[in-house]
C-alpha positions in Angstrom: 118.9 126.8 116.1 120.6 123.7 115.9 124.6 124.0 115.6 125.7 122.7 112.5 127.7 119.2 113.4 124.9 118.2 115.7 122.4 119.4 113.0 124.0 117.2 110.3 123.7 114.0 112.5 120.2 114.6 113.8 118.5 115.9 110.4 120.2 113.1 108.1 119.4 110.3 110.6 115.6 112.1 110.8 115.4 112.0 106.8 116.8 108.2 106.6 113.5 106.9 109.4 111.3 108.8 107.4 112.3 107.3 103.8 112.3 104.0 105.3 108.9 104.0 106.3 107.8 106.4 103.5 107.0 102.2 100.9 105.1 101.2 104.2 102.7 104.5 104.5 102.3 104.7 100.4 99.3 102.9 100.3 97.4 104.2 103.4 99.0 108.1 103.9 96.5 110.6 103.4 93.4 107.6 103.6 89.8 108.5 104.5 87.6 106.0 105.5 85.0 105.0 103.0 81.4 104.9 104.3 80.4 101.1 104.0 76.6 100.9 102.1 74.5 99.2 104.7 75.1 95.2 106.2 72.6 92.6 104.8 70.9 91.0 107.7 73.0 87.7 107.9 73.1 84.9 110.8 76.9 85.0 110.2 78.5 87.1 112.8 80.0 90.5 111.7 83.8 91.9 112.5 83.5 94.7 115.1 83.7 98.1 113.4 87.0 98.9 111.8 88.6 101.8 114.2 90.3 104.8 112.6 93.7 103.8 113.9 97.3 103.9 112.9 98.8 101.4 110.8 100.5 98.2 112.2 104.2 98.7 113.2 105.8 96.8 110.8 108.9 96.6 112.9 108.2 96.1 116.6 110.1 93.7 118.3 107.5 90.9 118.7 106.4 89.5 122.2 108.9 86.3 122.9 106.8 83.2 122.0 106.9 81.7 125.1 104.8 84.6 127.1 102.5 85.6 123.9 99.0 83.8 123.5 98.7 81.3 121.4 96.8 81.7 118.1 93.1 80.1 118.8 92.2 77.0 116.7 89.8 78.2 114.0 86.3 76.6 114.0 83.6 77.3 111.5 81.6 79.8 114.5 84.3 81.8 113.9 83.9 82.9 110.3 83.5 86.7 109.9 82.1 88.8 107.4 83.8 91.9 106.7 81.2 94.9 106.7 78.7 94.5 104.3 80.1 91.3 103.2 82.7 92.1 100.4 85.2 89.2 102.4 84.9 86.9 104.7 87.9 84.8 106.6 88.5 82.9 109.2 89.9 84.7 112.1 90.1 84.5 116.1 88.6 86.3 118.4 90.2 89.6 119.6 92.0 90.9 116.8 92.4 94.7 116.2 91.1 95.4 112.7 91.4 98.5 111.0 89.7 100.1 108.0 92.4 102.4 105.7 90.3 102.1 102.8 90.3 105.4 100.0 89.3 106.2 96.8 91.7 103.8 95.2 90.9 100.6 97.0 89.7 98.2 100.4 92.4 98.4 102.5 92.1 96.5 105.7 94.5 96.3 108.6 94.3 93.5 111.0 96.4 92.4 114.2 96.5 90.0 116.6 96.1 90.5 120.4 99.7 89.4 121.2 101.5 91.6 118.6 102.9 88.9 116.5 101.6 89.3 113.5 100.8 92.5 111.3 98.2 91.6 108.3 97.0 93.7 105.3 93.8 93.1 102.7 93.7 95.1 100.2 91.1 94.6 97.3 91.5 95.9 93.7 89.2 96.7 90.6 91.9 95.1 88.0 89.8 95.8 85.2 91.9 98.5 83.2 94.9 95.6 84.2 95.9 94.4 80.6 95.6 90.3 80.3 98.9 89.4 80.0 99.9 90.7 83.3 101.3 88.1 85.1 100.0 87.3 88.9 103.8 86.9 89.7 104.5 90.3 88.3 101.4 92.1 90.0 102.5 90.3 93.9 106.0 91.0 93.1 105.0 94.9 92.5 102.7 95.1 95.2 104.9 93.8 98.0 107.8 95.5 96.7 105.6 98.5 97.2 105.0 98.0 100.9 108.3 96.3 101.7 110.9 97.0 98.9 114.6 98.2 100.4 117.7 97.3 100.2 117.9 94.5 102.8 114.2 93.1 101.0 114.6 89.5 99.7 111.5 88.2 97.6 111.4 84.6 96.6 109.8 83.6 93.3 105.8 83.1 93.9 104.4 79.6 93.8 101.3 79.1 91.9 98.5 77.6 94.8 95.7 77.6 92.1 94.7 79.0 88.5 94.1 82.6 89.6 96.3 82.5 93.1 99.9 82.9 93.5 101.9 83.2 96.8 105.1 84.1 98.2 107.5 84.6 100.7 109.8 87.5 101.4 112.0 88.3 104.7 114.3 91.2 105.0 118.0 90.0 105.6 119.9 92.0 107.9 118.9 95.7 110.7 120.6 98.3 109.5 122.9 100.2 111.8 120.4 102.0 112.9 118.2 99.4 113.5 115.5 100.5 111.2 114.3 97.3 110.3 114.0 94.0 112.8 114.7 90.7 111.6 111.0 90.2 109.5 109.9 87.5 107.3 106.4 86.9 105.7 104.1 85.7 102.9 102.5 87.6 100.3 99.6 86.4 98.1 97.7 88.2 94.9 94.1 86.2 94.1 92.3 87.2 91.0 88.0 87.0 90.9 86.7 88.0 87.7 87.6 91.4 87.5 89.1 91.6 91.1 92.1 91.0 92.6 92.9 90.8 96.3 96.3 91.2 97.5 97.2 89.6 101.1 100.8 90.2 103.2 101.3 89.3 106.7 104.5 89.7 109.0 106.0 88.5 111.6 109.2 88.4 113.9 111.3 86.4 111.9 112.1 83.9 115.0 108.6 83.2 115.1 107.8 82.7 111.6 107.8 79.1 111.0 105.7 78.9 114.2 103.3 81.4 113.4 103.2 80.3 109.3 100.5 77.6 109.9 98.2 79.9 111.5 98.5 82.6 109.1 98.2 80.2 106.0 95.1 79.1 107.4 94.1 82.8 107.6 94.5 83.0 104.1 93.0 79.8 102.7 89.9 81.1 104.5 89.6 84.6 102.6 86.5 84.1 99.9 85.5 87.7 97.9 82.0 88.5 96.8 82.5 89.8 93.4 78.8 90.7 93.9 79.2 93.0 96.7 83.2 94.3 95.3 81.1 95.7 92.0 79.5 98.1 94.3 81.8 99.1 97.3 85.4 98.7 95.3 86.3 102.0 93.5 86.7 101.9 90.2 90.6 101.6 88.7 92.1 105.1 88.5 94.2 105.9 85.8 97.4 106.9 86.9 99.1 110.6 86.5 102.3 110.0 84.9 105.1 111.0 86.9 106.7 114.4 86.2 110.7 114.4 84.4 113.1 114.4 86.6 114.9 117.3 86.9 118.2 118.5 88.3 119.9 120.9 90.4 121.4 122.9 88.2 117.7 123.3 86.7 116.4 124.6 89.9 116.6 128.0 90.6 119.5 129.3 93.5 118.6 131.6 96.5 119.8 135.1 95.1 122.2 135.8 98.0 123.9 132.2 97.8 127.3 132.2 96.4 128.3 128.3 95.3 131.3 126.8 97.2 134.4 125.3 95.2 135.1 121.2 95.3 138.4 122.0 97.2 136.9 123.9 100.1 136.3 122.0 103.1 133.2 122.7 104.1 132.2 120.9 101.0 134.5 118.0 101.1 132.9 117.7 104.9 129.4 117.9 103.9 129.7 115.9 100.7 130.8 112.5 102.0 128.2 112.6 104.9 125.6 112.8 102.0 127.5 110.4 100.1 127.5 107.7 103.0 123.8 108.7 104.0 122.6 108.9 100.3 125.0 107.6 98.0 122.7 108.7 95.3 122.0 112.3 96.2 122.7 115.3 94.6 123.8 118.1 96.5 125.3 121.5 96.2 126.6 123.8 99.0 126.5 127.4 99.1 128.1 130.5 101.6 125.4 133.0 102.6 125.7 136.7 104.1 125.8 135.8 108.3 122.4 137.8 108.5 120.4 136.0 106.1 117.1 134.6 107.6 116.2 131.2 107.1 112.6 131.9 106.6 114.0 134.3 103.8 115.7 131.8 101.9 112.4 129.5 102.8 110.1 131.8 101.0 112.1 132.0 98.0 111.9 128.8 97.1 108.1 128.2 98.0 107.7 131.3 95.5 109.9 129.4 93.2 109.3 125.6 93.2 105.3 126.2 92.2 104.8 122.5 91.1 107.0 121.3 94.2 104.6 120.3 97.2 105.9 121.4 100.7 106.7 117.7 102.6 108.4 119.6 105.6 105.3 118.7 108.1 105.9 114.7 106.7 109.2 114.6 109.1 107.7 115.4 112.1 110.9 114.4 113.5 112.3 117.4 112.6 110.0 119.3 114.8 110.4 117.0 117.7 114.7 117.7 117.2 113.2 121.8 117.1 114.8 122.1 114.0 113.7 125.2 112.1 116.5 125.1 109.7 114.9 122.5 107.3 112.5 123.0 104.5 111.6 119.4 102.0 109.2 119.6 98.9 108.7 116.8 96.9 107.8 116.2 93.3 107.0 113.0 91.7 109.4 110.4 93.0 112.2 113.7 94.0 112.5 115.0 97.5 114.4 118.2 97.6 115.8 119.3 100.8 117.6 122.6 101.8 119.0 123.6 105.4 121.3 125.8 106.8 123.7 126.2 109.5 126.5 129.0 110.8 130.1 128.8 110.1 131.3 131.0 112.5 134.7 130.4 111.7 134.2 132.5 108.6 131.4 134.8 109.4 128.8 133.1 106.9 125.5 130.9 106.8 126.1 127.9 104.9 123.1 126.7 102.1 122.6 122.7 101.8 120.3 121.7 98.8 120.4 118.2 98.3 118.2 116.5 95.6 117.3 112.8 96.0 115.3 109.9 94.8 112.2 108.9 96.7 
């Protein structure tokens, strides 16, 4: 077991990677890859089968311009039809493409050889969409969705055409931690008939303005089949609506934990770590009898929290600290964490339950 200062630092630091990259995974966590219907014989060359792969890491340092490869020159030989033709683009040779498409949508990942430039596709059926949703509002939405945080900047989209609109975003500072690099990008939403197609690339932010022609020609390539997106794009899902948000004091309380007064200074301690960490939080901090198991108090609240879902095994970082001290459900946009630690000092366990937004 983990003592309880090093603990602290380790599981706090653990929990702010993971709900940084939690927007980034939303759309492809838990994907399956569709089975494509058959390709159309076609003279047009076809993109290499999409390997089950991990996403793009959004925030590798990119290779230095001056040692990376060049971006080819796009000619017309090197259109490419994506699988059985739903899109096709423009796009040089040697690009790692990736297919993270589920029942909700196309979801394409593509990258180039040198690492400079991460690219998602994702098609749509916007059909339950009501008509006066704007396209500014829908890219705004959907890059906020893979990007949003607090260092995200989106500038207001540009209108390219009728049904297109575009814009850029970059994120303004690394944290302390250096969670984020120095990023900048463009997003772009195109509407066909009943389909939209959403569009985001990233790059180092040093070699954006470099690397903006390239991937604007990228996108002024893209063309949908509506044809072909009637029959491979699943249809719109209605949403769930989210559960109510609940609070701590709703939640039930290990039987054995006794709740710790403002004024004592294990609380004081604890408390403005949380409150730097996750100024939002709620948290509540309990003494336990020094033989209490951990899996004991575990149990409890896995027999308790029914319409939580256990997120513990989604912060494998944990694990790789060997902390055993941690359990995390989650429900809705909630995450509920508890941990504990010894306090030797006065022969007790000490019970963490903190209660945050997603």
């Amino acid at each position: 077991m983990v003592s309880g200062g090093r603990y602290q630092a380790i599981a706090w630091r653990a929990q702010l990677i993971r709900l940084v990259v939690l927007a980034l995974l939303l759309l492809v966590a838990g994907c399956g890859r569709a089975t494509p219907p058959a390709a159309s014989p076609t003279a047009e060359p076809l993109l290499p089968p999409p390997r089950p792969l991990a996403p793009p890491n959004l925030n590798r340092t990119a290779v230095p311009l001056a040692t990376a490869a060049p971006l080819a020159t796009f000619t017309p030989a090197e259109r490419l039809r994506y699988a059985d033709g739903l899109f096709s683009l423009d796009l040089p040779m040697g690009w790692e493409i990736t297919d993270l498409s589920d029942a909700r949508a196309s979801l394409t990942s593509l990258e180039d050889p040198a690492r400079q430039v991460a690219m998602l596709i994702m098609v749509l059926d916007g059909s339950a969409v009501p008509p006066d949703t704007a396209l500014e509002r829908q890219l705004a939405d959907f890059t906020n969705s893979l990007f949003g945080g607090r260092t995200f900047v989106f500038d207001a989209p540009e209108t390219l055409a009728a049904d297109t609109r575009q814009a850029r975003f970059r994120f303004d500072d690394i944290t302390a931690d250096e969670l984020r690099r120095p990023t900048e990008g463009i997003a772009r939403v195109q509407r066909v008939g009943n389909f939209y197609t959403f569009l985001a690339a990233v790059t180092h932010r040093d070699h954006f303005a470099a690397l903006l022609p390239s991937i604007t020609q990228i996108f002024d390539s893209y063309t949908l089949d509506p044809a072909v997106a009637e029959r491979r794009v699943p249809d719109p899902v209605t949403p769930t609506p989210p559960p109510v948000p609940v609070s701590l004091a709703t939640l039930p309380v290990f039987t054995l934990a006794t709740p710790l007064p403002p004024d004592d200074l294990r609380v004081q301690r604890i408390s403005r770590q949380l409150a730097i960490q996750f100024p939002d939080a709620e948290s509540q901090i309990y003494a336990l009898p020094p033989a209490t198991e951990f899996n004991a108090v575990r149990q409890f609240y896995v027999n308790q929290l029914r319409d939580w879902e256990d997120a513990t095994l989604l912060f494998p970082e944990l694990l790789e600290a060997q902390i055993d001290n941690v359990a995390i459900w989650q429900r809705g946009e909630q995450i509920l964490l508890i941990s504990t630690f010894p306090d030797e000092l006065n022969e007790q366990l000490v019970l963490v339950t903190v209660l945050m937004e997603r």
